[in-house]
C-alpha positions in Angstrom: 111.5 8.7 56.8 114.4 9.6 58.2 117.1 7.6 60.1 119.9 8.2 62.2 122.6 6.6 63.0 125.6 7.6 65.4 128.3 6.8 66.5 130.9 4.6 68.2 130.5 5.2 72.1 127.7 7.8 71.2 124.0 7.3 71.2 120.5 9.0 70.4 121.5 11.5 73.0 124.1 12.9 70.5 123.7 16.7 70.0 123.1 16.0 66.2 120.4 13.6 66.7 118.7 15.8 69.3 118.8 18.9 67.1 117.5 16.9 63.9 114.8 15.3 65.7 114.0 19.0 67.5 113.9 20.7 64.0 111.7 17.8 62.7 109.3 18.8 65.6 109.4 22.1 65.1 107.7 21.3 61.5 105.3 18.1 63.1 107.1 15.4 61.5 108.9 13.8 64.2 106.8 11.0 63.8 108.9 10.6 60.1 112.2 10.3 62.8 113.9 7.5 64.6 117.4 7.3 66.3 118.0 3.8 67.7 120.0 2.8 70.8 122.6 0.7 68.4 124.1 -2.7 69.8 128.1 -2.6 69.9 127.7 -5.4 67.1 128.0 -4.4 63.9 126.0 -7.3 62.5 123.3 -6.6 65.1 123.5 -2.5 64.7 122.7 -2.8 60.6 120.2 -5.3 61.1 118.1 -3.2 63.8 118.5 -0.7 60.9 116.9 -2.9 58.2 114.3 -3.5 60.3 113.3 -0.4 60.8 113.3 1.0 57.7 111.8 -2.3 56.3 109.0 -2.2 54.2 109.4 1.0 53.4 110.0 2.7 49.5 113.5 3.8 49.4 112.9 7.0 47.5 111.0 8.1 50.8 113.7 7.0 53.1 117.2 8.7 54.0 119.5 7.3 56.6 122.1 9.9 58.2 125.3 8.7 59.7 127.9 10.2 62.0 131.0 8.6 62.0 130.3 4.8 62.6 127.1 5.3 61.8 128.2 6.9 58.5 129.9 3.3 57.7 126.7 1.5 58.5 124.6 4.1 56.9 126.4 3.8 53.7 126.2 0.0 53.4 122.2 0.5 54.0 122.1 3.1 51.1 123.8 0.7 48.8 121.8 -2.0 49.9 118.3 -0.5 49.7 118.8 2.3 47.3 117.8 4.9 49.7 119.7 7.9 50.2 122.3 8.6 52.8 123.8 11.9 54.9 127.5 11.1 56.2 129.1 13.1 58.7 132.4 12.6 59.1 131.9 9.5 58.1 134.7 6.2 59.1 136.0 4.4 55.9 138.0 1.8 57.2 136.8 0.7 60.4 138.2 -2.2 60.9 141.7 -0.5 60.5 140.5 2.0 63.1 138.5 0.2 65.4 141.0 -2.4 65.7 142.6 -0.8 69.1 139.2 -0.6 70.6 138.8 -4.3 71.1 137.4 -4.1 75.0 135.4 -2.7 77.6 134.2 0.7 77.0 132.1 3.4 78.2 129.2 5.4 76.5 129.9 9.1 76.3 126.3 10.3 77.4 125.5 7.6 80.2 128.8 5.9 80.8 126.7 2.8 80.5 129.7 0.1 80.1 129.6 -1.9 76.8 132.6 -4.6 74.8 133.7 -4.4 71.3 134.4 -7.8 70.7 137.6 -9.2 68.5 135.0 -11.0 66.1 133.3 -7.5 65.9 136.1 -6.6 63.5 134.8 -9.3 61.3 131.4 -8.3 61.3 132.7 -4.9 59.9 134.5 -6.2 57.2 131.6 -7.9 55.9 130.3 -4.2 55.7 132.7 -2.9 53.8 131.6 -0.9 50.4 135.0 -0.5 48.1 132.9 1.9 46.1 129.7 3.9 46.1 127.0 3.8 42.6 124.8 6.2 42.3 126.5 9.3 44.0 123.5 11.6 43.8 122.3 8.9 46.7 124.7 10.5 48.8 126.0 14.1 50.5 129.0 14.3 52.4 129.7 16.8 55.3 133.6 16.8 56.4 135.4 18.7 58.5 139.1 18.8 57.6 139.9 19.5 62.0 138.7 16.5 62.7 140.6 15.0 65.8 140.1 11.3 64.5 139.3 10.4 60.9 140.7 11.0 58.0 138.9 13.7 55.4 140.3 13.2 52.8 139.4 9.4 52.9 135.7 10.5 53.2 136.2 13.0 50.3 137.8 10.3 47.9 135.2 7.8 48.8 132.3 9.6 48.2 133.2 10.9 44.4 130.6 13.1 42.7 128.8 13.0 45.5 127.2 16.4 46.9 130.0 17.3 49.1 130.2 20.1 51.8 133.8 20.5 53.0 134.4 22.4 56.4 137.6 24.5 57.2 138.1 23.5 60.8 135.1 22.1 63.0 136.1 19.0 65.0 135.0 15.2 64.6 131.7 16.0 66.5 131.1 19.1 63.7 130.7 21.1 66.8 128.9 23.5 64.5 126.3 21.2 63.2 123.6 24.0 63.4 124.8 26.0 60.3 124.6 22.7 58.1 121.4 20.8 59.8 118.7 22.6 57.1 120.7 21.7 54.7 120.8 17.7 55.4 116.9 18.0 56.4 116.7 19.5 52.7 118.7 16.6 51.3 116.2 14.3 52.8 113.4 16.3 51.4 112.0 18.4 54.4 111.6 22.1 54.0 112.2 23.7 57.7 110.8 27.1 58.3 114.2 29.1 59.4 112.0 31.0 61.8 110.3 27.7 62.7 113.7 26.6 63.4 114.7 28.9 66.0 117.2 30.9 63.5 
């Protein structure tokens, strides 16, 4: 199984999400997909994530996760023991998020939703100082990324398969040329020609 989770402000309508879950159909397996709505709540976001993959063997499960949802997603891999995809992933969010305390907008429906003060709590409590296990985990950064940090996702993620990208943009904007290679980290073969390469 395969789970994603994206961003702050973003949702399953994110460009990623849609092209994994379109190459996963491509192949008949996007029944092995899902890509919650998550609540603003940290707590409540890593929680709808347990449930979902609950139950299941975590040597059959990967969770991918785009900026926030590489924060949460790492948590859940060290959790579970089931592997994890980061993209751009935040490191520190409490530090970052800190300034976003308030009414927002989502970027795909400008549905309105708050990040709360005690939300910065909840993410605390989510904080992993260190991975184990490294081979759990591949990292895709992009060094132009408008908002985060690489080199704070590179130094988190030690020994850890690693793809570094000169340029791109915090979105990875060019998410295409790397998506067959985190669908083959999770252990599906996609068909380039099934692909729509």
């Amino acid at each position: 199984m395969i789970l994603y989770l994206h961003g702050f402000r973003s949702s399953p309508l994110s460009f990623k999400a849609r092209l994994l879950d379109e190459r996963l159909r491509a192949v008949g397996l996007e029944d092995t997909y899902a890509c919650p709505q998550l609540p603003a709540s940290p707590r409540a976001a890593v929680q709808l994530a347990q449930a979902i993959i609950a139950g299941r063997d975590p040597a059959d499960v990967t969770v991918i996760g785009s900026s926030l949802g590489g924060f949460y997603a790492t948590w859940l891999a060290e959790l579970t023991g089931c592997r994890a995809v980061l993209l751009n992933p935040a490191i520190k969010p409490p530090r970052d998020l800190e300034k976003y305390v308030g009414m927002h907008s989502q970027y795909h429906s400008d549905a309105p939703f708050e990040f709360k003060r005690e939300y910065i709590a909840e993410l605390e409590a989510l904080v992993t100082p260190k991975i184990t296990l490294p081979l759990r985990y591949f990292l895709i950064a992009a060094t132009g990324d408008e908002i985060l940090d690489w080199h704070e996702m590179v130094d988190h993620y030690p020994l850890a398969q690693q793809t570094v990208i000169t340029g791109s943009d915090h979105g990875i904007s060019d998410f295409a040329h790397y998506a067959d290679a985190v669908l083959a980290f999770c252990g599906v073969d996609v068909d380039p020609a099934l692909a729509g390469h």
